[in-house]
N, C-alpha and C positions, 0 to 999 in steps of 0.2 A: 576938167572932167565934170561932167553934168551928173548929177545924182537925180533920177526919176522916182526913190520912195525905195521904202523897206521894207521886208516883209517879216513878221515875228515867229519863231520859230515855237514848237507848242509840239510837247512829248505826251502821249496820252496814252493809256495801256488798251482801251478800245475804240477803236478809230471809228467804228459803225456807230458806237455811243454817243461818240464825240461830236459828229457832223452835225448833226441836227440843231443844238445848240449855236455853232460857229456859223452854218448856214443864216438861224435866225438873226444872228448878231449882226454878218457882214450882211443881210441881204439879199443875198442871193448863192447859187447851187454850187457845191462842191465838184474841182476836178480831183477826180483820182487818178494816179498812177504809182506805179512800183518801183523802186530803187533799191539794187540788189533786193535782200531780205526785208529790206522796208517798204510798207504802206505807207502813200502820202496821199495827204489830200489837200490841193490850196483852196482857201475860202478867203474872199477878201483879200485882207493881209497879212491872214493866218493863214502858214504851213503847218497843217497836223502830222506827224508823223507816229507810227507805229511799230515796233517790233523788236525782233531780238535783244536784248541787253547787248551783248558781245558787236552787231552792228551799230544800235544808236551811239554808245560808247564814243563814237570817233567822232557824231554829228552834234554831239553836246556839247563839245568844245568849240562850236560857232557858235558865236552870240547870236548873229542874226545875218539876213540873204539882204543885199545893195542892188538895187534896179542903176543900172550907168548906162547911159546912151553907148558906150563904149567900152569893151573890155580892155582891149588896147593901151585907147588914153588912159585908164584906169589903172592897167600896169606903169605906163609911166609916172604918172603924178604920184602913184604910190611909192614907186619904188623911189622918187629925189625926195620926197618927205620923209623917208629911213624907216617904211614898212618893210617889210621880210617877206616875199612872195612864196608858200610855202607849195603852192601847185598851181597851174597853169602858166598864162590861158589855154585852155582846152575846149574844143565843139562839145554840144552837149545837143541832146535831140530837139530843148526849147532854142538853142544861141549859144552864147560861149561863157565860160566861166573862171574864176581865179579864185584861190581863197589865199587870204593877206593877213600877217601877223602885225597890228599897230604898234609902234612905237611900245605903249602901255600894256602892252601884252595882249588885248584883246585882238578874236581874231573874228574874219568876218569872210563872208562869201560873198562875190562882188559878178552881177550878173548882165548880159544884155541877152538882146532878141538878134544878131544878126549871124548867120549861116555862114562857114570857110572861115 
C-alpha cells in the first residue's frame, strides 16, 4: 500500500474566517464544497470543516484523511494487519473511500483518486 500524504483535519466554527489564514499558510486558494450539512474547504493539507455540532459529531472521531494510491490495496493491507474496516470502500465524487479502525483504536479515512 502506497501512502501519498495526509491531510489534517481542522474544526472551525467560521469557515469564511478561517480561509483566509489556512490559504496564507498553505499558499494557495481554498476548494470549497458541501458534505451533507457540512462546509468544507481543503487548503493545502488542511480540511477546514464547518457546521452543525450533531453532523461534525461523527467527523471528529477521524483523526485524520490517508492519500493511498489505492483504496483497494488499502482495504487489504489493513484488514491482515487487524484494522476493523468500519465503512467501505465506497465511490465518492473525488475517488473511493474507507474509514479503518487501527488496532490502537485510532480511526482514520483512507482515500484515492480513482473512479468505479
Amino acid at each position: 500500500m502506497e501512502i501519498l500524504g495526509a491531510t489534517l483535519r481542522v474544526y472551525v466554527d467560521d469557515l469564511d474566517r478561517a480561509i483566509p489564514f489556512y490559504e496564507g499558510l498553505a499558499g494557495g486558494p481554498a476548494l470549497r464544497f458541501g458534505r451533507g450539512g457540512v462546509q468544507v474547504a481543503a487548503v493545502g493539507c488542511f480540511l477546514l470543516m464547518s457546521g452543525p455540532e450533531s453532523e461534525l459529531e461523527l467527523l471528529r472521531k477521524v483523526t485524520a484523511t490517508v492519500a493511498v494510491s489505492d483504496v483497494e490495496e488499502a482495504h487489504r493491507t489493513l484488514s491482515a494487519l487487524g484494522a476493523d474496516i468500519i465503512a467501505g470502500p465506497v465511490p465518492t465524487p473525488a475517488g473511493r473511500n474507507l474509514i479503518a479502525r487501527h488496532p490502537d483504536g485510532t480511526v482514520y479515512e483512507y482515500v484515492d483518486r480513482r473512479t468505479g
